[in-house]
C-alpha positions as CSV (number, residue, x, y, z in Angstrom):
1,X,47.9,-17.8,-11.8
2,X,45.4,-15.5,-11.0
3,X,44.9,-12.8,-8.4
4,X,41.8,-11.9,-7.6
5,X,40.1,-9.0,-5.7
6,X,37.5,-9.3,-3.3
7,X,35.1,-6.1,-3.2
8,X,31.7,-5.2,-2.2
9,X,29.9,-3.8,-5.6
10,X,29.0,-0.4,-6.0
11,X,25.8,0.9,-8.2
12,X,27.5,2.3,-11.3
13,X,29.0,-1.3,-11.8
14,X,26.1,-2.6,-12.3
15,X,26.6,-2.8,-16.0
16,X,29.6,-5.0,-15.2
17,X,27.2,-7.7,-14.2
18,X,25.3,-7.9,-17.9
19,X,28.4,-10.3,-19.3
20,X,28.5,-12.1,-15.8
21,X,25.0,-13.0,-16.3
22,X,24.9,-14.0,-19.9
23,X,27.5,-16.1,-19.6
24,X,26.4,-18.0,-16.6
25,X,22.3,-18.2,-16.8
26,X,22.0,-17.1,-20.9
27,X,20.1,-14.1,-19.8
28,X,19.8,-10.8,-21.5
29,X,19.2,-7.8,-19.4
30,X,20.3,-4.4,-18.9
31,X,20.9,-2.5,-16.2
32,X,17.6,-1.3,-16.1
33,X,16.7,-4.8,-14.7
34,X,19.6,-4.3,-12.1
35,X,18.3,-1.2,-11.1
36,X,15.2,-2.5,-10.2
37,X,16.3,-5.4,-8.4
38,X,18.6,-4.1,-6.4
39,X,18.1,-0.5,-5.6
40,X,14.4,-0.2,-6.0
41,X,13.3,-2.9,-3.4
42,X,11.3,-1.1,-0.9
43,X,12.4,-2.9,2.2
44,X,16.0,-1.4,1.2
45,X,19.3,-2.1,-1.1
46,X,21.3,-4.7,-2.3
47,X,24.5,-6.1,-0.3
48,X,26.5,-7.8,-2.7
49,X,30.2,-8.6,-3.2
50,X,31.9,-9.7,-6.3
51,X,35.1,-11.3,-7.2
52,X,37.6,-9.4,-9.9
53,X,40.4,-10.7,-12.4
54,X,43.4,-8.9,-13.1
55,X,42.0,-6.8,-15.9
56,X,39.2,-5.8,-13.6
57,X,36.4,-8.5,-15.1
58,X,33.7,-9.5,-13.2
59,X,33.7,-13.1,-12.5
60,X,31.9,-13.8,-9.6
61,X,29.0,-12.8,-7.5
62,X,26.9,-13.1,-4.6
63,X,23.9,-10.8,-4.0
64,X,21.8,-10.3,-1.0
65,X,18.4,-8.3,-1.1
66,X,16.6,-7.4,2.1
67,X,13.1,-8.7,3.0
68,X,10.7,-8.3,6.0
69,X,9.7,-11.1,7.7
70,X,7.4,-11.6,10.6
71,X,9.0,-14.3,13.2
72,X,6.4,-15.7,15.8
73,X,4.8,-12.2,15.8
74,X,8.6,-10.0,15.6
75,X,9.2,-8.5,12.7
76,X,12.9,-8.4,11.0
77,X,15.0,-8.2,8.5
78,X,16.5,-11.3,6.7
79,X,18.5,-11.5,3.3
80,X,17.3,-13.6,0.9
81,X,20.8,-14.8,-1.7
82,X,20.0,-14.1,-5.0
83,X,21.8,-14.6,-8.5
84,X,24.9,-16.3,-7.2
85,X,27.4,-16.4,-10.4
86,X,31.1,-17.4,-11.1
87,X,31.9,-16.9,-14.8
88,X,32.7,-20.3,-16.6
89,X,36.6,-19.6,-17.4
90,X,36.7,-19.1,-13.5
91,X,35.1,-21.6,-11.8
92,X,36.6,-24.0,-9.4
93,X,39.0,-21.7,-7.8
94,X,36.8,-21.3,-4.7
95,X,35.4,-17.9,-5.9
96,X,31.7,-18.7,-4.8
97,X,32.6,-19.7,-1.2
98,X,34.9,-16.2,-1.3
99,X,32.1,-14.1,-2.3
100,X,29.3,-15.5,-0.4
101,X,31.5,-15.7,3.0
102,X,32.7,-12.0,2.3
103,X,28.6,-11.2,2.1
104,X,28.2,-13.7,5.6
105,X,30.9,-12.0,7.3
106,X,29.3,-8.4,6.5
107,X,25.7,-9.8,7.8
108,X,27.6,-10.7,10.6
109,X,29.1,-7.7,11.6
110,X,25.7,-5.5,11.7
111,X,24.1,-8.5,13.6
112,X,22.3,-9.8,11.0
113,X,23.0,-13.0,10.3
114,X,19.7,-15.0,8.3
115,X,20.1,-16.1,5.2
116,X,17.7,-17.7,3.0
117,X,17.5,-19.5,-0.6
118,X,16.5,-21.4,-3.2
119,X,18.9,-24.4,-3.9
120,X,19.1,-25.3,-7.6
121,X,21.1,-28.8,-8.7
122,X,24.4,-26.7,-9.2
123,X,24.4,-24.8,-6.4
124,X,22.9,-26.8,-3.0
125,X,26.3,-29.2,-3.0
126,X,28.0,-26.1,-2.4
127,X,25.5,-24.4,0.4
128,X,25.5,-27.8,2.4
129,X,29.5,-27.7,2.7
130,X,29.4,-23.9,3.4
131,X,26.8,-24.4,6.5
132,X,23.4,-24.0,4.8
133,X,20.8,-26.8,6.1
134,X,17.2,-27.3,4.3
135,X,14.4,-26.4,5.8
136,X,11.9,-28.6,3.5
137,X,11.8,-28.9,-0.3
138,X,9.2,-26.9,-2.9
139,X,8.2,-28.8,-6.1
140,X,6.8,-27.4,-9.5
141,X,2.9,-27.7,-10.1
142,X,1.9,-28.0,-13.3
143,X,-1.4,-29.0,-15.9
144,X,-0.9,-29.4,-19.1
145,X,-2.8,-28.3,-22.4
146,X,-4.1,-32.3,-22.4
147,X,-5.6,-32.4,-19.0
148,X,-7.2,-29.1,-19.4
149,X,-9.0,-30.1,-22.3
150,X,-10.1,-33.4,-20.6
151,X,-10.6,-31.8,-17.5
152,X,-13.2,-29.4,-19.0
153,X,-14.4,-31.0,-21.7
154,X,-18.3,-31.8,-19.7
155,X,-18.2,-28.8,-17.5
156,X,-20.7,-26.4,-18.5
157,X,-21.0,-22.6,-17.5
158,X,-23.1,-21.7,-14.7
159,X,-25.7,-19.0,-13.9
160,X,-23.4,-17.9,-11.0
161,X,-23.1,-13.7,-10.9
162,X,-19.8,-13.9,-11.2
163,X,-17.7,-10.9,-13.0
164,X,-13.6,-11.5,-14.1
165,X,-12.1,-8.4,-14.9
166,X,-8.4,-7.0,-14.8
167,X,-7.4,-5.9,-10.8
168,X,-5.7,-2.8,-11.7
169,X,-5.7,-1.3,-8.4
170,X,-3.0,-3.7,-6.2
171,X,-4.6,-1.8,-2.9
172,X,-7.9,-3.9,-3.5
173,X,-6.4,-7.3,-3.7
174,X,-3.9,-6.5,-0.8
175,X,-6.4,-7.7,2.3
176,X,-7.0,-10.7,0.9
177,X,-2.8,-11.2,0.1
178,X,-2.1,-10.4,3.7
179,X,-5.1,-12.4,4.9
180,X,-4.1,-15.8,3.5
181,X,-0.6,-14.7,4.1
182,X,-0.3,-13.8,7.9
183,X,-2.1,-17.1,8.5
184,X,1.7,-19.0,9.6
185,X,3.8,-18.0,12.2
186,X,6.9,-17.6,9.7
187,X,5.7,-15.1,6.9
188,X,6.7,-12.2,4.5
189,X,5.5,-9.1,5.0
190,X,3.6,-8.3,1.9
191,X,2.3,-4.5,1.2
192,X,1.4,-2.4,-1.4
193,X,4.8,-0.8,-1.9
194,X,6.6,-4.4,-1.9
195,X,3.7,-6.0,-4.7
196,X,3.9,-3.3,-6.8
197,X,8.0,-3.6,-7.1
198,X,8.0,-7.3,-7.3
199,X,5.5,-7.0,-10.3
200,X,7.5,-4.6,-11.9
201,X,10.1,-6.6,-12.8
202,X,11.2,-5.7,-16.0
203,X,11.8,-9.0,-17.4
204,X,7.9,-9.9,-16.8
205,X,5.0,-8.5,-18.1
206,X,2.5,-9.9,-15.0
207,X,-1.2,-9.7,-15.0
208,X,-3.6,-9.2,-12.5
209,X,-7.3,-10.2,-12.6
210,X,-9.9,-10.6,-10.1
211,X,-12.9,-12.3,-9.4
212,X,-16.4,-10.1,-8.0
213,X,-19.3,-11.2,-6.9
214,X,-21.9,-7.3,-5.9
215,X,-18.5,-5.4,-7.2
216,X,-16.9,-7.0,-4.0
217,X,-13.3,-8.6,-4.9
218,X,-13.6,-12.4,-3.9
219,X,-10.4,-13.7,-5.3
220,X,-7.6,-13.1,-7.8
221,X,-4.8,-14.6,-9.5
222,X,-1.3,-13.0,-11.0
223,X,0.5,-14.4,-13.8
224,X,2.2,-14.0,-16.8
225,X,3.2,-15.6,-20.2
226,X,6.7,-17.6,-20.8
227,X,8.0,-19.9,-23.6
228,X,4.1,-20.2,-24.2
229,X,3.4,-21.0,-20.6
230,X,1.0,-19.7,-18.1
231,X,3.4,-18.7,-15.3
232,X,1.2,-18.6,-12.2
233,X,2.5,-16.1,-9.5
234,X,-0.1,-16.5,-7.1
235,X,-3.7,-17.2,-6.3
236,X,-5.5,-16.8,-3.0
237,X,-9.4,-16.2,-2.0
238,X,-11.9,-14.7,0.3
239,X,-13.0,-16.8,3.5
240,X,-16.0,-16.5,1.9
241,X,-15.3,-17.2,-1.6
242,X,-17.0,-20.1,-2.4
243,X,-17.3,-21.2,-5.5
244,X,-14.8,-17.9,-6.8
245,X,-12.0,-21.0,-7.0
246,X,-13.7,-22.9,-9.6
247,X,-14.5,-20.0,-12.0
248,X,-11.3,-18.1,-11.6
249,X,-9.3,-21.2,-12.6
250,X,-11.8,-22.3,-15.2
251,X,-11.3,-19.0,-16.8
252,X,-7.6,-19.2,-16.9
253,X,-8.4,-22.8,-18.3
254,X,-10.0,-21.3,-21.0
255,X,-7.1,-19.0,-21.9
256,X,-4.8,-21.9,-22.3
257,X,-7.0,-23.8,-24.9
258,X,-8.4,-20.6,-26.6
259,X,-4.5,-19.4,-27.2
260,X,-2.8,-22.9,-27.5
261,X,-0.6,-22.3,-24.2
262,X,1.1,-25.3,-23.2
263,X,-0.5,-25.1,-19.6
264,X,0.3,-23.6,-16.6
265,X,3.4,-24.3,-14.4
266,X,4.0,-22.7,-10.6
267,X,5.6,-23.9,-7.4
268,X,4.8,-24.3,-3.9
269,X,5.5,-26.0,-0.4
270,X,3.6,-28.9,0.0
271,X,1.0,-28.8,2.7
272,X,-0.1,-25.4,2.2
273,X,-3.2,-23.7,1.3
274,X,-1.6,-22.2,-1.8
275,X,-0.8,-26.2,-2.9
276,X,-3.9,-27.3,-1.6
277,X,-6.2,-25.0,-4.1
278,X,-3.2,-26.6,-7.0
279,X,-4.6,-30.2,-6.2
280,X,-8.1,-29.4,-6.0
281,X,-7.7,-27.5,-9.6
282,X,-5.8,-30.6,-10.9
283,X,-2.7,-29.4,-10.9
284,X,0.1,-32.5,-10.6
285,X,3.7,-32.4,-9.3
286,X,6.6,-35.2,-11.2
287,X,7.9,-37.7,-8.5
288,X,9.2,-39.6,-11.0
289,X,12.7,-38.4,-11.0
290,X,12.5,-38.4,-15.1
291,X,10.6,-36.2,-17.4
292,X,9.4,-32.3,-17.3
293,X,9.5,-30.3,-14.4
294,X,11.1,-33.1,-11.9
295,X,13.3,-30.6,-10.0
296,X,12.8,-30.4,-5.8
297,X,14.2,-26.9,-5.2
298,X,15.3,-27.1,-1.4
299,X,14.3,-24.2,0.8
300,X,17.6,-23.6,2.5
301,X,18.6,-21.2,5.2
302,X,22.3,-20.1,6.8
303,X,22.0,-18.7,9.9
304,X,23.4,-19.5,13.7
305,X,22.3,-23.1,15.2
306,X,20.0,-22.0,18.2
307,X,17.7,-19.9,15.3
308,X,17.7,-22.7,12.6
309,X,16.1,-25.1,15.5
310,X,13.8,-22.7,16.4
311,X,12.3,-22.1,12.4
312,X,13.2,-26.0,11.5
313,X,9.4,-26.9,11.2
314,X,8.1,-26.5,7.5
315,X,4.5,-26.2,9.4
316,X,5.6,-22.2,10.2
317,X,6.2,-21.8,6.7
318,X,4.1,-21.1,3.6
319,X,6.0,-21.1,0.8
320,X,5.1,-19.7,-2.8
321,X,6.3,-17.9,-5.5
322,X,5.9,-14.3,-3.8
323,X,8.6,-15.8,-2.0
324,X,11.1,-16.0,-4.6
325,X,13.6,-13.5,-5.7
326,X,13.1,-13.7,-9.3
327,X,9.2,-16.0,-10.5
């Protein structure tokens, strides 16, 4: 039988983690990727703790990764859990609960105790029996190459004064982030410093462009390309916008049919203005239970009773990708 250690990880095993990951998500990264993720992270580094074999493998892990949130106008630090792993010649030997109590139990003793997640279908069995409840569930958005076609075949361009250029400078789209943003009484505190490190994941190649109307920036989008997919990030406008909506998304329309993507896939909470500018774009969700993109990913938090009752209202939240450790 085997003994295994229980230890909190250190930086320069970080390259312990590349099998780890391979085996369990069929990922490819180096440490470079690491290195960003968990020790670049402006709001401060990882907490993690991993489970050992005999021979010193790596073959299980729970990470933690701070993020500032404001709480009915306080702000804090929470955790949000991030790449949980157990290697497949390892798993049911209770290493996930192991590793993730070990991470708990160290929250708990610097008073610090909030926890927050993204279930998948593997993992939320496990988060329920270990004391994690759901606050409300996200769902995939998503228009295909078909309905864009359809959708745009009789629209026309108009004589609006519109210009659609590359946002290079995050600083300029930042108001606008923090505008839509700040609007709930849950929220993530989003700066400069914290975009500019979430878009530099290396695993991404995101792209920024903006919509401006008098060289005034009236809205924006940030995306990128995967398995010949428009990934959208996030998209948010102006109070005074207008009509910026239409023609931003019609001009990412037209980069799906001129380069024969296969549409354009995001998530949200429902209810929200990010999901509310999805439907008014055309963008669908799967209720079917069969077919692409049918997952509900449960927002899930683990944290002590009288807080979870106070946050348990999906109308404080505003869920998007921006949220998420790794979109």
């Amino acid at each position: 039988m085997t003994d295994y250690k229980i230890e909190k990880l250190q930086p320069e095993e970080f390259n312990l983690l590349i099998p780890l990951m391979k085996d369990c998500f069929g990922m490819d990264v180096n440490i470079d990727y690491f290195r960003w993720k968990y020790l670049q992270n402006p709001v401060g580094e990882l907490i993690a703790f991993v489970a050992k074999a005999e021979n010193d493998q790596l073959v299980a892990f729970e990470g933690l990764i701070p993020e500032k949130y404001s709480f009915f106008g306080e702000t804090k630090i929470v955790y949000q859990s991030v790449d949980t792993m157990t290697h497949s010649q390892h798993r049911r030997k209770g290493l996930f609960q192991k590793v993730a109590f070990a991470g708990y139990e160290y929250l708990k003793q610097h008073s610090n105790l909030f926890v927050l997640g993204f279930g998948g279908k593997q993992s939320a069995p496990a988060l329920y029996k270990f004391g994690w409840k759901s606050l409300f569930d996200v769902q995939f958005y998503f228009r295909t190459r078909q309905q864009i076609y359809l959708q745009n075949i009789f629209r026309t361009n108009s004589g609006k004064p519109y210009i659609i250029k590359p946002a290079n400078d995050l600083n300029e789209i930042i108001p606008i982030i923090q505008l839509n943003y700040s609007k709930k009484k849950i929220n993530k505190f989003i700066n400069f410093e914290l975009l500019k490190w979430k878009l530099s994941n290396p695993r991404f190649n995101y792209q920024t462009f903006g919509i401006y109307c008098d060289n005034k920036l009236k809205g924006y989008v940030i995306f990128y390309i995967q398995n010949n997919k428009i990934m959208l990030f996030d998209a948010n406008f102006a109070d005074e916008a207008g009509s910026c909506e239409f023609f931003l998304f019609k001009w990412l329309d037209k980069k799906v049919l001129t380069n024969k993507y296969n549409g354009i896939v995001t998530f949200s909470q429902s209810n929200i203005p990010f999901s509310k500018i999805l439907k008014r774009k055309g963008f669908i969700v799967n209720n079917l239970g069969i077919g692409p993109l049918k997952q509900k990913l449960p927002f899930m938090v683990y944290t002590e009773n009288d807080t979870f009752e106070k946050i348990n209202n999906p109308e404080l939240w505003a869920i998007t990708p921006v949220y998420h450790d790794s979109f």
